[in-house]
C-alpha positions as CSV (number, residue, x, y, z in Angstrom):
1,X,6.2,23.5,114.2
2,X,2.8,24.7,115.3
3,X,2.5,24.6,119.3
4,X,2.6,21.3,120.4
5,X,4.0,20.1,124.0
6,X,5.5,17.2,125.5
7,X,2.2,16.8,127.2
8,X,0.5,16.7,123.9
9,X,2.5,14.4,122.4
10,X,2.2,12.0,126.0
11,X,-1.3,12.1,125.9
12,X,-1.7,11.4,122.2
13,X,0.6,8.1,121.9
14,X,-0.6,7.0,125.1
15,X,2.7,5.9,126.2
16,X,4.1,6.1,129.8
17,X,7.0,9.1,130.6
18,X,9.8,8.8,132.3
19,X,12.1,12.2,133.1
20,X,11.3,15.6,134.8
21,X,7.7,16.3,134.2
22,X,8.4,19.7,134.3
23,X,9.5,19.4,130.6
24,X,6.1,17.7,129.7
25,X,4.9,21.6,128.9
26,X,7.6,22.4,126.8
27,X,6.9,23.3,123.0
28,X,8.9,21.0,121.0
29,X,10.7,22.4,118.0
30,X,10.4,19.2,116.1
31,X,9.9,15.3,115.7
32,X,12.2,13.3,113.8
33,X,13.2,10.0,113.1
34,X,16.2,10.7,111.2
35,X,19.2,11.2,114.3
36,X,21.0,13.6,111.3
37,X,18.6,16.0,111.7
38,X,18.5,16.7,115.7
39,X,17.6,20.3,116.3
40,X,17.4,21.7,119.9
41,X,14.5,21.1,121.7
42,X,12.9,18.6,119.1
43,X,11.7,14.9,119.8
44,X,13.7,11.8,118.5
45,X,11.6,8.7,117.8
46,X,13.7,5.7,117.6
47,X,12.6,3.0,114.8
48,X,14.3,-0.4,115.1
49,X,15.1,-1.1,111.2
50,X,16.1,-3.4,109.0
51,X,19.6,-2.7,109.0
52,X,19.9,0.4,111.7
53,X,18.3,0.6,115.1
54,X,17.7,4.2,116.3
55,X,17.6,3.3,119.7
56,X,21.3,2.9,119.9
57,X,21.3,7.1,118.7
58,X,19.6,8.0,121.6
59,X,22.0,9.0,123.8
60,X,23.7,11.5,121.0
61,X,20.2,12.9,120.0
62,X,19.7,13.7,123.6
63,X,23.3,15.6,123.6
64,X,22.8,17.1,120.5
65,X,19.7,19.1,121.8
66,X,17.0,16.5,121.8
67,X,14.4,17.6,125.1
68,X,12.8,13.9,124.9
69,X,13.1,10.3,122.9
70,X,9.9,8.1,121.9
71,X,11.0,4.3,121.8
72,X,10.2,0.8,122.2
73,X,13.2,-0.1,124.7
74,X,14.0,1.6,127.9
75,X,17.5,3.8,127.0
76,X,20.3,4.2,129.3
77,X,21.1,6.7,132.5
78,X,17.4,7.6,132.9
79,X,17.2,9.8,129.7
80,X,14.1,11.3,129.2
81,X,11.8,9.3,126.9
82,X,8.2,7.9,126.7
83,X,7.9,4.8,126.2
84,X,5.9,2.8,123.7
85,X,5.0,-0.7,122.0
86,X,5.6,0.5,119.1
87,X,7.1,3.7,117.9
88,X,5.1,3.4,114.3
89,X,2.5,3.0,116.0
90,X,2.7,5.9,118.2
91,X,4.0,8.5,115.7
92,X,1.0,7.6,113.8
93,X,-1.2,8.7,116.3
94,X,0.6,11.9,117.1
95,X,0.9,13.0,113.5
96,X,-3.3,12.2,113.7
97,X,-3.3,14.8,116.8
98,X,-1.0,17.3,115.7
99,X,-2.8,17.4,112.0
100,X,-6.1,18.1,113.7
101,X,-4.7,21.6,114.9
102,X,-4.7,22.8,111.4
103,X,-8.2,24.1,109.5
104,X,-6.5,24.7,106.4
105,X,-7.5,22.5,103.4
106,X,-6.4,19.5,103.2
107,X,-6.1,17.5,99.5
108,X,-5.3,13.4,99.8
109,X,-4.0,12.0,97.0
110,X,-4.1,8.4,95.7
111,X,-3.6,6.0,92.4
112,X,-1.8,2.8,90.9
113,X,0.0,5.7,88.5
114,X,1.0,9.1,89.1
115,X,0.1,10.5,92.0
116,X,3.5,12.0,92.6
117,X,3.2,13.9,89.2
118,X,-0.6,15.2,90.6
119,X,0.7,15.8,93.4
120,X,3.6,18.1,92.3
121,X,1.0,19.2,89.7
122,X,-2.0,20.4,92.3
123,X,0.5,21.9,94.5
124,X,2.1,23.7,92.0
125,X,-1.3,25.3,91.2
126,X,-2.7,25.5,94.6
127,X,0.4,27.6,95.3
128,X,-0.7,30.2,93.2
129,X,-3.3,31.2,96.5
130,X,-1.4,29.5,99.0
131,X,1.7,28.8,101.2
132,X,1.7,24.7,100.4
133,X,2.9,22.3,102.1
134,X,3.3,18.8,100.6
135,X,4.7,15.3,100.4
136,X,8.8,15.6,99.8
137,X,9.9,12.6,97.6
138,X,7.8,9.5,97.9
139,X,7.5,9.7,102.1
140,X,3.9,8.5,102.0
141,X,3.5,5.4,103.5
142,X,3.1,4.7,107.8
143,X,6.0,6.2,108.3
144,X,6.4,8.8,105.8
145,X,3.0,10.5,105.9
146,X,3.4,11.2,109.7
147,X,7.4,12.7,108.9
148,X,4.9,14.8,106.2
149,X,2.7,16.3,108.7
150,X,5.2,17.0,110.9
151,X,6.2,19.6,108.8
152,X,3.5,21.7,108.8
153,X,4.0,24.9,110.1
154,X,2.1,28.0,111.2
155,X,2.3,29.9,108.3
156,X,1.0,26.5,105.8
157,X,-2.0,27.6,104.0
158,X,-2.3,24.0,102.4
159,X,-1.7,20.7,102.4
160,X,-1.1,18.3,99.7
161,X,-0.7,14.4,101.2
162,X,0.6,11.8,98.6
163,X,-0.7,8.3,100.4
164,X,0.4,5.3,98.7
165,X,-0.6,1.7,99.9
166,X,-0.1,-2.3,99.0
167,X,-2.4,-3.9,101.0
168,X,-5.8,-3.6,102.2
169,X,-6.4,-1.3,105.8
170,X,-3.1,0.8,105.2
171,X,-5.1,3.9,103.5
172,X,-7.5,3.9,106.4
173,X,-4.4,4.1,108.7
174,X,-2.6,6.8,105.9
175,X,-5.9,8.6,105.8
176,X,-7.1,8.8,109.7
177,X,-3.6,10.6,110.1
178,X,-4.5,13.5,107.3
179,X,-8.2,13.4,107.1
180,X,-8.4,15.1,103.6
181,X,-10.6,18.0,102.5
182,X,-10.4,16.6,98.9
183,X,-10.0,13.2,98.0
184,X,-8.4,12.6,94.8
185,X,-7.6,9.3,92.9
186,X,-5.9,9.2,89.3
187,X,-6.5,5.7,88.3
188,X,-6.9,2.1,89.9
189,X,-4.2,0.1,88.2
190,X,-2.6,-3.4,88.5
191,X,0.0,-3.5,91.0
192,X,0.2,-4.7,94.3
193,X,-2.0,-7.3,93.0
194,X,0.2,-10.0,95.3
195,X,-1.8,-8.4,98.1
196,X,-5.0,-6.6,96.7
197,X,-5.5,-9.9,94.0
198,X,-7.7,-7.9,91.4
199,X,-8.2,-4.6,90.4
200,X,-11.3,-4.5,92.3
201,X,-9.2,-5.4,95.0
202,X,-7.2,-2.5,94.2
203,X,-10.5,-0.2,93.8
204,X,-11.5,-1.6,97.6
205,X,-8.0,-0.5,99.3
206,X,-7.7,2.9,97.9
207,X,-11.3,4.0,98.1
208,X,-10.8,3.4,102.1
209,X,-9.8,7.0,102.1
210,X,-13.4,8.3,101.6
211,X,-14.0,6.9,104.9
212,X,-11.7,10.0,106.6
213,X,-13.0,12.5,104.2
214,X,-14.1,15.9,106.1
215,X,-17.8,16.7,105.7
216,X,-18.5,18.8,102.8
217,X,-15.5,17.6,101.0
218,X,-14.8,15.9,97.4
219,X,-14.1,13.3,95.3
220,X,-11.9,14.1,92.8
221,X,-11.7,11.0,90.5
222,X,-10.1,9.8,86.9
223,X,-13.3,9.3,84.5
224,X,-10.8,7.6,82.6
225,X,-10.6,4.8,84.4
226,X,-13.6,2.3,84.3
227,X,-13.6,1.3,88.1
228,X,-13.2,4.7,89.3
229,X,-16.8,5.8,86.8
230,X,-18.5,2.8,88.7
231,X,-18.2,5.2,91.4
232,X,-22.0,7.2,91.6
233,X,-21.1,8.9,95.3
234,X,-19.3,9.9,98.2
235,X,-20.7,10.6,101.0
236,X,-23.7,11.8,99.5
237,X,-22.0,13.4,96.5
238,X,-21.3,12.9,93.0
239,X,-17.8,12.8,92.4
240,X,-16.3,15.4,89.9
241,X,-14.3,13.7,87.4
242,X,-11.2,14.4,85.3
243,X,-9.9,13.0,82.2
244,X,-10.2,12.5,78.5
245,X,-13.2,10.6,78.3
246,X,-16.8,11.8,77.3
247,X,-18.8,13.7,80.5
248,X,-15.6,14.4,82.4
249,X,-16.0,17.3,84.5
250,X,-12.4,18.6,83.5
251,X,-11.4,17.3,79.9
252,X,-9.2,19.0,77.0
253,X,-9.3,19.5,73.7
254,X,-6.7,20.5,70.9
255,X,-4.3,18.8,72.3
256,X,-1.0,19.7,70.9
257,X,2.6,18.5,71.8
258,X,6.4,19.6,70.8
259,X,8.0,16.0,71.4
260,X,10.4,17.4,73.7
261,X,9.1,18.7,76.8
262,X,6.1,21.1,76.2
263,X,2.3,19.6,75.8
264,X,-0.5,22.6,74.9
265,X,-4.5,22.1,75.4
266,X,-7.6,23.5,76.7
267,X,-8.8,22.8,79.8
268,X,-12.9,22.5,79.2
269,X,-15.0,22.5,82.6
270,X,-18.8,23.2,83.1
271,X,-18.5,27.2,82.2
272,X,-15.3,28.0,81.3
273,X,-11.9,26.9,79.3
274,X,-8.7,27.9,78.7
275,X,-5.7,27.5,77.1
276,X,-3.0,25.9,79.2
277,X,1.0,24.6,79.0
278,X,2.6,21.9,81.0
279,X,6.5,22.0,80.5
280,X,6.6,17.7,80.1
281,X,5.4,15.1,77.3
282,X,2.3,12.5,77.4
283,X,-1.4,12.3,77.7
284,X,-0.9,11.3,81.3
285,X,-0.1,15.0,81.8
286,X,-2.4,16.5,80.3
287,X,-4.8,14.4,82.7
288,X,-2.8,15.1,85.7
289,X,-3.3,19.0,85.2
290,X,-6.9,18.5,84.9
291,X,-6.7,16.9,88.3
292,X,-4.9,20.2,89.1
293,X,-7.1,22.3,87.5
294,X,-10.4,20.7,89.0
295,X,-8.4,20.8,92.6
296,X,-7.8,24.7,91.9
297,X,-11.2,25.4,90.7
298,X,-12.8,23.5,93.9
299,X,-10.7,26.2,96.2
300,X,-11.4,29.4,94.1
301,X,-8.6,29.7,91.7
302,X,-8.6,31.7,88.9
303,X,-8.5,30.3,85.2
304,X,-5.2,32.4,85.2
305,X,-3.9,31.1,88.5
306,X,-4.1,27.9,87.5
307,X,-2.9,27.9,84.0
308,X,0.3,29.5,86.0
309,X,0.6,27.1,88.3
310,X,0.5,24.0,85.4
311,X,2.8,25.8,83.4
312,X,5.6,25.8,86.8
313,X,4.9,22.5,87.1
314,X,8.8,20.7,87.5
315,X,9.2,17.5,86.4
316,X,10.4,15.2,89.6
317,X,13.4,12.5,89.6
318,X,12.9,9.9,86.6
319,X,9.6,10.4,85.9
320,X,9.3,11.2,82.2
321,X,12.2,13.6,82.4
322,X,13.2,14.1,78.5
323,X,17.0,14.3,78.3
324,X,19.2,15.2,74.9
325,X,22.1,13.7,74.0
326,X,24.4,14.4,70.5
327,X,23.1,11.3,69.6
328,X,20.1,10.5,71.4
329,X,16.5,11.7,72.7
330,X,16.1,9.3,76.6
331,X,12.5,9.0,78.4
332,X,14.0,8.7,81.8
333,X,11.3,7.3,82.9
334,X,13.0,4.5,85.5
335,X,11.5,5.6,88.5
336,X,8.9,2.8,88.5
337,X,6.8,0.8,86.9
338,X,3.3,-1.1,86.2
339,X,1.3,-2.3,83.2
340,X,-0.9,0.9,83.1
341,X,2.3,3.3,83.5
342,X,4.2,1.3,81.1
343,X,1.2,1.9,78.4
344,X,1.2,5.5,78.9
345,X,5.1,5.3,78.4
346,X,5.0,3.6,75.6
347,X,2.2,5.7,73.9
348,X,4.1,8.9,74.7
349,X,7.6,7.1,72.8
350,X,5.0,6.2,70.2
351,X,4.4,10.2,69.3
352,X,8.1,10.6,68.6
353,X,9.4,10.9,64.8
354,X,12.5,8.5,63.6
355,X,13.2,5.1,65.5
356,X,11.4,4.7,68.4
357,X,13.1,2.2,71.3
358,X,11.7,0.8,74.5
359,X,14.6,-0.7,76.8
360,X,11.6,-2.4,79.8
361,X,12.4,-4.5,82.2
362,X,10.4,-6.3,85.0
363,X,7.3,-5.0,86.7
364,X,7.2,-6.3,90.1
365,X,4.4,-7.2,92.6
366,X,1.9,-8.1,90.2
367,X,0.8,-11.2,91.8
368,X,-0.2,-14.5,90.2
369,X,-1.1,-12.3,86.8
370,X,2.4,-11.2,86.5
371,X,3.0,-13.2,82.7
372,X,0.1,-12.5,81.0
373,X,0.1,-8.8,82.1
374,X,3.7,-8.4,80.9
375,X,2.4,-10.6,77.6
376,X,-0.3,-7.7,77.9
377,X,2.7,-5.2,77.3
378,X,3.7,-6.6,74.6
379,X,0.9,-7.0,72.3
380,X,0.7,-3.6,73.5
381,X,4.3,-2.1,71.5
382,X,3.3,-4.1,68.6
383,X,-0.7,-1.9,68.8
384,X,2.0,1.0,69.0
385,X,4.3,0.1,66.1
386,X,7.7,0.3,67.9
387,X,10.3,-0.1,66.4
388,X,12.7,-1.8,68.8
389,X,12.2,-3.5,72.1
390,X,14.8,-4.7,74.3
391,X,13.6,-6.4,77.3
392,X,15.7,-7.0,80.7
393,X,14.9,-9.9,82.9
394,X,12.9,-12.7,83.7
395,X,9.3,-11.4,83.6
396,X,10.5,-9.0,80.9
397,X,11.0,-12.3,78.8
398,X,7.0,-12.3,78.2
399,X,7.0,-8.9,76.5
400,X,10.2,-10.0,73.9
401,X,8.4,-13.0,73.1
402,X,4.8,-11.8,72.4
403,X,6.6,-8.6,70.9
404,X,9.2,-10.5,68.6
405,X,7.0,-12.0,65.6
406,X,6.1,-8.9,64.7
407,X,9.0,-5.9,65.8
408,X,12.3,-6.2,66.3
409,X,13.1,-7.5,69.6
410,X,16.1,-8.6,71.7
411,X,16.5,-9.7,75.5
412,X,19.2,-9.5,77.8
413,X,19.0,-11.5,81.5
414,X,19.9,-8.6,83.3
415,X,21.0,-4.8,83.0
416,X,24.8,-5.8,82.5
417,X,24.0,-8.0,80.1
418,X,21.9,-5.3,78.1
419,X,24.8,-2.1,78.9
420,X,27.5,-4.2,76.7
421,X,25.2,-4.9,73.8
422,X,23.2,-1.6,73.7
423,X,26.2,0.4,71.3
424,X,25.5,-2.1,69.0
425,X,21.4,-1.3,68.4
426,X,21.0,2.3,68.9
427,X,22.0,4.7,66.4
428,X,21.6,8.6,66.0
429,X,18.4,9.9,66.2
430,X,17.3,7.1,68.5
431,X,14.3,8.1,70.5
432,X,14.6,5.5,73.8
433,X,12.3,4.5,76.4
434,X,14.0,3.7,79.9
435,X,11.4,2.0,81.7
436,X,11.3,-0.6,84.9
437,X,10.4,-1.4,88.4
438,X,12.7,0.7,90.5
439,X,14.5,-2.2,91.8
440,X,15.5,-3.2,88.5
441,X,18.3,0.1,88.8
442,X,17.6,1.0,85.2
443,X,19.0,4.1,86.5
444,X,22.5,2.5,85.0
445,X,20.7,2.1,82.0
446,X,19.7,5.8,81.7
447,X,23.7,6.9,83.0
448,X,24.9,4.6,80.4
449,X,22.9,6.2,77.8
450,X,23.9,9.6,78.3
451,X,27.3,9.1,77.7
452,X,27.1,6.9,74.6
């Protein structure tokens, strides 16, 4: 960690301190939230959850090395600690504080769909230059974004913030911690629509990060997406956009896929192209890298640089990941899902030769919309010709039905249900689609599938 003191950290929450003060000018090593990963001299701040309240770790932290505890409830036998109203709260601020000691660039990253594949993608490329740090896993709400920045070190070159939101005011909060260089949105989908109502709604609470953009920086936008091409300027500037559409900034051409895990195009910008590989199937891809490429180009990369850093590009969890068995090719693509993601899912199975499957299940948090947008999926396998859909529960029952006049189509109430039947209609050479909200643990859908 970058020099930061007890004092600092006082001073930044605003809390009140309780211990000897002549620790207040210590440099602390660390700040966690997670008691497992106590390191000597670091700060512990407790968070009361759901089903685990840090405060009762306190006293081990503080044995295990800890100099100092920030919490909401006074702990026992005087141990040092500052104490706050809210520990969220306060970590918020002092990730704010502690990211303003760093004048490397910054890039924020936003989006209904995909902004952990662009953000994987733009830090694979911007690592080509520099030493990056970015957003482990999906830690990028109020409490994940501060546990990012807190790992910035001295030697970081980079940054690369995922920020991801469900109702309106949390990106301000998200983005006043990381104040970005380079704002960059890949699409404004439905979800979280419970909260944000409409996809205006949805336009409204993600755009809130152009509000902490640094002067001089960017707008990195999806020209693919109509609400994001309403968009003329940011502060003062016209955004640079990326995507497949006519007058994108970044677009490609000759566009050219194996079916298994390799997509080939040219990247086209305003003087220059180049031919370029990302190791992982869809059009979505492609689009990420130019939101990549249009990041790398903005910081002085080099058409080689970046064409290296798509092509390293790793394909993360259950996103997309392609998967061979003896008998069948899986989309794991489980890891979440929405009516745009689902689309792009379902046109990358629809690129596949043989029998094409999509086992979907519900998509979550859509509001009062949520039948006629998974109706919406289905009209949208039949556009695609599939030729099987199974559907897992209740909301998923609206795809089988407005699927099931015209392409096969079974349902199963839930994913127990479906695992007993789904021997019986796959056979060898299946291509299947693994496709939910992560709560629906398709996950046992995908283990089930492997070992068929």
């Amino acid at each position: 960690m970058k020099s930061f003191t007890l004092r600092e950290i006082l001073t930044a929450c605003g809390g009140e301190f309780f211990g000897e003060t002549s620790i207040l000018e210590k440099e602390v090593s660390h700040i966690t939230t997670d008691s497992r990963k106590i390191v000597k001299d670091c700060v512990f701040a407790a968070i009361e959850g759901e089903r685990v309240d840090g405060h009762n770790f306190i006293p081990q932290c503080i044995e295990m090395g800890a100099i100092c505890t920030v919490c909401e409830k006074t702990p026992p036998n005087h141990l040092p600690h500052i104490l706050v109203k809210s520990t969220k709260a306060a970590l918020i601020k002092i990730a704010a504080a502690y990211r303003m000691k760093f004048e490397i660039p910054f890039v924020g990253i936003s989006g209904s769909v995909g902004k952990t594949t662009t953000k994987e993608m733009i830090s694979s490329v911007l690592s080509e230059k520099f030493s990056v740090m970015k957003t482990q896993g999906n830690f990028n709400n109020d409490l994940g974004v501060p546990i990012t920045l807190f790992t910035l070190e001295e030697s970081h070159e980079a940054a690369v913030v995922e920020m991801g939101i469900s109702d309106f005011g949390e990106m301000s909060v998200l983005a006043s911690m990381s104040r970005p260089d380079v704002c960059v949105i890949t699409n404004i989908g439905a979800c979280h629509l419970e909260n944000l109502k409409d996809l205006d709604g949805v336009k409204k609470a993600k755009t809130e990060m152009f509000g902490f953009m640094n002067e001089g920086g960017v707008a990195i936008l999806s020209g693919d997406d109509e609400k994001l091409r309403e968009i003329k300027e940011v502060q003062g500037k016209p955004p640079v956009f990326f995507g497949l559409s006519e007058g994108c900034d970044f677009t490609a051409k000759d566009i050219e896929s194996n079916n298994t895990d390799e997509t080939s195009f040219t990247v086209c910008y305003r003087g220059g192209s180049f031919r370029a590989t990302v190791y992982a199937l869809g059009k979505h891809m492609v689009t990420n890298a130019l939101a990549a490429a249009a990041v790398g180009k903005h910081f002085g990369l080099s058409d080689d640089e970046i064409k290296k850093g798509i092509a390293d590009y790793k394909t993360v969890g259950s996103r997309a990941n392609v998967i061979k068995t003896d008998k069948l090719t899986i989309i794991d693509d489980c890891y979440n899902a929405n009516p745009v993601s689902m689309k792009a899912s379902m046109d990358t199975l629809s690129g596949f030769e043989g029998r094409r499957v999509a086992i979907v299940g519900d998509m979550k948090e859509l509001g009062e919309n949520e039948l006629p947008l998974h109706r919406e999926v289905g009209r949208f396998a039949v556009e695609k010709r599939l030729d099987l859909i199974i559907a897992v529960g209740d909301l998923a029952l609206e795809i089988y039905k407005e699927a099931r006049p015209y392409i096969d189509s079974e349902w199963f109430k839930t994913v127990e249900e479906a695992k007993l039947e789904l021997h019986e209609m796959l056979t060898i050479g299946d291509t299947v689609l693994v496709k939910a909200s992560h709560s629906m643990h398709f996950e046992e859908i995908v283990d089930y599938l492997k070992e068929m």
